[in-house]
N, C-alpha and C positions, 0 to 999 in steps of 0.2 A: 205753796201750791197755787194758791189764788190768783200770783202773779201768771202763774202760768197756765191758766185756765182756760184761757182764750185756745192756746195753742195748740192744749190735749183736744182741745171738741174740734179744733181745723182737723188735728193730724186724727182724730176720730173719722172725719168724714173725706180725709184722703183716701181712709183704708175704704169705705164704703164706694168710691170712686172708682179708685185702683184697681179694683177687683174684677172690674171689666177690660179695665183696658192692658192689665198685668199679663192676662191668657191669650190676649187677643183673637177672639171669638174662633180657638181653637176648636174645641166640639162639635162646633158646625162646619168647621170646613172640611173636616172627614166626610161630615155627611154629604156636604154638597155636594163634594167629589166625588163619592161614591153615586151621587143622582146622576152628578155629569156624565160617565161613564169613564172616570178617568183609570187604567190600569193600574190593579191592584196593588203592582208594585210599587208605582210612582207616588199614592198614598201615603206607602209604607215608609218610603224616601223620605217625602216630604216635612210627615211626618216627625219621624227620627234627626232630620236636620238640624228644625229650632232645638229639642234636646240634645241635641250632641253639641250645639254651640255655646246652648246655655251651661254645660257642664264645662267645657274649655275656658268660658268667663269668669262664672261662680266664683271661684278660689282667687281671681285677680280682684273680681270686685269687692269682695269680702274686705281682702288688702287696703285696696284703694278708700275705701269707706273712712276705713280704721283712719287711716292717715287723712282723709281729706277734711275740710271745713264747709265744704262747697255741696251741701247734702240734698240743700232744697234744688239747685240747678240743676242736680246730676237726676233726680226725678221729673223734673220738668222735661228735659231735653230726653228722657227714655222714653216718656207716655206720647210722644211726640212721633216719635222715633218708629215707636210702635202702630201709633195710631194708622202713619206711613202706609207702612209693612201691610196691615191687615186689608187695607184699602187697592195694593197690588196683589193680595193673595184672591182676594173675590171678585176680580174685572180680568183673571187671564184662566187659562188651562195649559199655558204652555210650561213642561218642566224645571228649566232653569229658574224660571223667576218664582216659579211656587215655591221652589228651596230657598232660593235668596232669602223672599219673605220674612220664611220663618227662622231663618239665619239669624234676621236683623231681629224677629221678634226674642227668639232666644236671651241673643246679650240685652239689646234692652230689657228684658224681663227679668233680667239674673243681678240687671245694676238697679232696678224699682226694687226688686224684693231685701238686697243689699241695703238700700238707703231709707225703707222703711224700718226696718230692725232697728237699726240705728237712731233713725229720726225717733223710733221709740223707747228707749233706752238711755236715750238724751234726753229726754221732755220728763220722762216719766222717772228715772232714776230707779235705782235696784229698789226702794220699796214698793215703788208702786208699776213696776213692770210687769209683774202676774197679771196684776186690775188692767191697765192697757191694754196688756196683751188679749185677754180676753176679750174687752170691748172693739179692739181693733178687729178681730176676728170675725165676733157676733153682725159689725159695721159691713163687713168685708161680705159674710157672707147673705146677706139683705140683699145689697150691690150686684152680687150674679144673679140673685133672685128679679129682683127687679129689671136686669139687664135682659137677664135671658128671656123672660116672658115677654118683653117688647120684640126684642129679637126675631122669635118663635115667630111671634105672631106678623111682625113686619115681611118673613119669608116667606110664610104659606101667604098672604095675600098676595105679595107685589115681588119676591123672590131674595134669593140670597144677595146680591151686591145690596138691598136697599138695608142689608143690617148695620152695613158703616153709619146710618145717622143716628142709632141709638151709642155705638161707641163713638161716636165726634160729641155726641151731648154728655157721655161719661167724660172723655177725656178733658173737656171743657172743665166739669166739675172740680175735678183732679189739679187743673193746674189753679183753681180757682182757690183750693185747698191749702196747695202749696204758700202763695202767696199770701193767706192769712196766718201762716206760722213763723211766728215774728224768731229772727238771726239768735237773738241776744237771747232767746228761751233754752234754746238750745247747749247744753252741758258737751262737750266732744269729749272730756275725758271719758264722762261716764259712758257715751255711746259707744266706747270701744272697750266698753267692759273694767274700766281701769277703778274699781272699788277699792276702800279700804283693806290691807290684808294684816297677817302678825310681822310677817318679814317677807321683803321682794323676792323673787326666785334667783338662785347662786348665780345664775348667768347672765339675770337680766340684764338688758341696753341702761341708758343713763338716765333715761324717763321712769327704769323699774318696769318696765315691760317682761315679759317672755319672750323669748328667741320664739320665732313663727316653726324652726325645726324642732320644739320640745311639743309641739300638736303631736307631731307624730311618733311620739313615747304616751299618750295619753289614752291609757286603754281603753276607758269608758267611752272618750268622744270616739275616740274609731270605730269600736265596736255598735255604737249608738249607728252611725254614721253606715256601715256594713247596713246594719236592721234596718235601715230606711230607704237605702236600695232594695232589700228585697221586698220590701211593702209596698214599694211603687211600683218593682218588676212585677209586681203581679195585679196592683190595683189600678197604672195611668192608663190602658188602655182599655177596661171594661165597658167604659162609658160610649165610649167611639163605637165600639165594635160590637155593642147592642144596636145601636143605629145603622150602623153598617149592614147589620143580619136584617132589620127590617126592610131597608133601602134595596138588599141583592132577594131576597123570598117571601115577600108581604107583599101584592099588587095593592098598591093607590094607600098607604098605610102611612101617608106624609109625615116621612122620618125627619126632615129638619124640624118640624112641630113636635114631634114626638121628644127631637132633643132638647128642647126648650121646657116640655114638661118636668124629663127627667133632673134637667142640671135645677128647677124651682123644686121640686121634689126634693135632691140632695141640700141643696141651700138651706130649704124651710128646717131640715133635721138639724144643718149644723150650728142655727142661732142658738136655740137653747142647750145644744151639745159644747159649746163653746163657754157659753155662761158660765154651764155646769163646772168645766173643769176649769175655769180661772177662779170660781169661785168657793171650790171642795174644800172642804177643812178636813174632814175625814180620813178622803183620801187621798193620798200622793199622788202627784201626776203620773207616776212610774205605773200604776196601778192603771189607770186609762190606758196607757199605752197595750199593755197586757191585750187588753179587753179590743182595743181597736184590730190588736193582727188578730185576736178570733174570730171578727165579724168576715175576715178576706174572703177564708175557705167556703163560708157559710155561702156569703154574694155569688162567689164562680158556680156552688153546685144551685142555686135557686136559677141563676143565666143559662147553665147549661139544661136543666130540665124544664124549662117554660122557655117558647119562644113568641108567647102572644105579646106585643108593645102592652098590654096594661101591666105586665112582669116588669116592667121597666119600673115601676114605682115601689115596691118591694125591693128589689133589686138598688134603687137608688137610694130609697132609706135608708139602709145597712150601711152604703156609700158615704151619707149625709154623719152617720154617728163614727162612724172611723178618722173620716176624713177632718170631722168636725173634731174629733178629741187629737189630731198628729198636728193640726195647726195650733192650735195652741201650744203641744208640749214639746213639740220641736224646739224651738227658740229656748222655752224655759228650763231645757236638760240640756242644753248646752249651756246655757247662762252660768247652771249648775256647777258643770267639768271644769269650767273656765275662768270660775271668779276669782278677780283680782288681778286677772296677769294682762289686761289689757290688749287681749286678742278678740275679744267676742265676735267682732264681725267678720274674722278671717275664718277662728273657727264653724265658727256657723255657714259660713261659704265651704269648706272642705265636708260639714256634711250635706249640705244642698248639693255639694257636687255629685257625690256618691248616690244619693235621692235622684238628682238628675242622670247617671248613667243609669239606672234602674228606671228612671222613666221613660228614656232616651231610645232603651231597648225594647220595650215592653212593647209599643206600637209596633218596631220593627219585626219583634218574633209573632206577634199575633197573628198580623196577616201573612206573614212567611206560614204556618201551621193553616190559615184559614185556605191559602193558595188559591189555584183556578177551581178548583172542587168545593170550596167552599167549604170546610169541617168548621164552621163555627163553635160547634160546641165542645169539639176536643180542642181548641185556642182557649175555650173559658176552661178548660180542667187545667191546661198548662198553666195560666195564668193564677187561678186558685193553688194547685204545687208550692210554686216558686213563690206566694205570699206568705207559707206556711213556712217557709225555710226563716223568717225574721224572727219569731217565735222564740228560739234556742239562742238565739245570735244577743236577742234583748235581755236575754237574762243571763245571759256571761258578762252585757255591759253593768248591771244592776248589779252582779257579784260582785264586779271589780270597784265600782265605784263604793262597796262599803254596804248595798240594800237599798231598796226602796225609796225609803228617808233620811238617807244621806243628802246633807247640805251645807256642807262645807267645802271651802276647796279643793281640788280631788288634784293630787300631787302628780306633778308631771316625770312620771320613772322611766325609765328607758326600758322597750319592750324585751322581757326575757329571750 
């Protein structure tokens, strides 16, 4: 471990980097657009583009990961890629190219979050993947904190394009990161999940892999994979679309500031929520997850019955502790379903994708339901619903895989 010390504290402070420039100062540019006075629906479009691209990627990247060796380049040329992207999304209002944008941010974002799993997984090997994982996170989520209070405050002064010089100074950091994580640190079997097991699966390829078709016989990851669509269908768009409600019925209530409070607000919750559950002995991560889909319903009806911006901080706490306990246990319940056959990064890509059409949509149904009438607050009850719907779904994946504290390889059976 010692030898590789250097390169867990770079890939620590990738994650702390990355974390700005992974979103690409998504959450403000709802709001800006909504300052601008751009049509609701072209929001909604915009929106929903980067998600629907990142989902059409997801599952290639996942792929590509597994198979590549080229992990640090394939992050360097994404944060780059993105950096782009964000810097044409905040200097036009014309249609096509605001979708482009987030087109391009999408797949870049879908091949960063790809090649960090991995980069973590490889550094860090299956025993010390929880501990990572969770540092990476706590790292990560500092990184929006910090990002977005410059942010915030660089817009209300001097306006939204000048937030690109706090992402050019993240993205800097990012590739600064990359290149202190030395080649030869890096493990590629273990980054794609390929741990010791009793016997390979009957079908495996020559490496001892898992055919990429036996995912989809594997109840738990799908059903996992179901529940983290519907936690996103109903949680990626709350944030936006508090700022939004300020931005269209709050005179002078500078909602890109506001958004900058809320995303340090969630942040601040999700460091020690992060700690927390990479660090539980107690309790199983399965048991967080539980806990994170009850805070959904909770978030939507606080949104829907307070509409003063200091709601926004209530409201993002809740945010902060959900969001904070599904970043961590995402990765490591897939880890779970997976171990041994050498897919982690594909499977983890099929359920980011599922996550991503649930994020994908969630912006688009929100403002579809807010429309030219504005109902914001029957969008937050929709959205609080369809969070609720993950609930049943996680715990048929928890049956299937055996209970809570099941951790052992979860057997790839062909769906009755």
């Amino acid at each position: 471990m010692d030898r590789r010390s250097n390169s867990l504290l770079a890939l620590t402070w990738l994650a702390f980097f990355m974390a700005d420039v992974r979103d690409g100062l998504g959450p403000f540019l709802a709001t800006y657009l909504q300052e601008s006075r751009v049509q609701q629906e072209l929001i909604g479009y915009t929106m929903t583009a980067g998600g629907l691209a990142a989902v059409a990627v997801t599952p290639l990247a996942g792929a590509w990961v597994d198979r590549s060796k080229a992990k640090r380049a394939m992050t360097a040329v994404a944060a780059l890629a993105i950096s782009a992207a964000s810097a044409m999304a905040f200097t036009t209002l014309s249609g096509p190219l605001l979708v482009a944008s987030q087109v391009v941010t999408g797949v870049a974002g879908a091949l960063l979050a790809a090649a960090m799993a991995a980069l973590t997984l490889g550094l860090a090997r299956e025993q010390g993947f929880k501990h990572q994982t969770g540092r990476n996170e706590a790292f990560s989520h500092a990184g929006n904190m910090i990002s977005a209070i410059g942010a915030g405050c660089i817009a209300h002064l001097f306006g939204a394009p000048w937030m690109l010089a706090v992402m050019g100074a993240m993205t800097a950091g990012a590739l600064l990161s990359v290149w202190k994580i030395r080649a030869s640190d890096i493990d590629h079997d273990a980054a794609r999940g390929d741990e010791p097991q009793d016997a390979a699966p009957a079908d495996a390829d020559a490496q001892g892999h898992a055919p990429i078709r036996a995912l989809f016989g594997n109840r738990p990851l799908l059903l996992f994979a179901l529940a983290c669509a519907f936690f996103h269908l109903g949680n990626a768009a709350m944030l936006p679309l508090l700022n939004q409600r300020l931005a269209a019925t709050v005179a002078d209530s500078a909602p890109l500031l506001w958004t900058g409070v809320a995303i340090v607000v969630a942040q601040l919750t999700m460091i020690p929520v992060a700690v927390w559950v990479a660090g539980s002995r107690r309790l199983d991560v399965a048991h967080f997850v539980y806990a994170a889909i009850l805070v959904l319903p909770l978030r939507g009806a606080l949104a829907y019955a307070f509409t003063s911006e200091w709601n926004n901080i209530p409201v993002q706490i809740l945010d902060g502790f959900a969001a904070g306990i599904l970043g961590v246990a995402t990765p490591l319940l897939v880890q779970r379903y997976t171990r041994g056959t050498g897919r982690f990064n594909t499977a983890l890509g099929l359920v980011m994708t599922l996550q991503g059409i649930g994020a994908a949509v969630s912006s688009g149904l929100a403002n579809a339901v807010v429309g030219a009438e504005q109902h914001f607050g029957l969008a937050f009850v929709v959205l609080a619903a369809a969070a609720a719907l993950a609930l049943p779904v996680f715990w048929l994946a928890q049956r299937s895989a055996g209970g809570a504290s099941a951790v052992g390889p979860v057997p790839f059976a062909p769906a009755a």
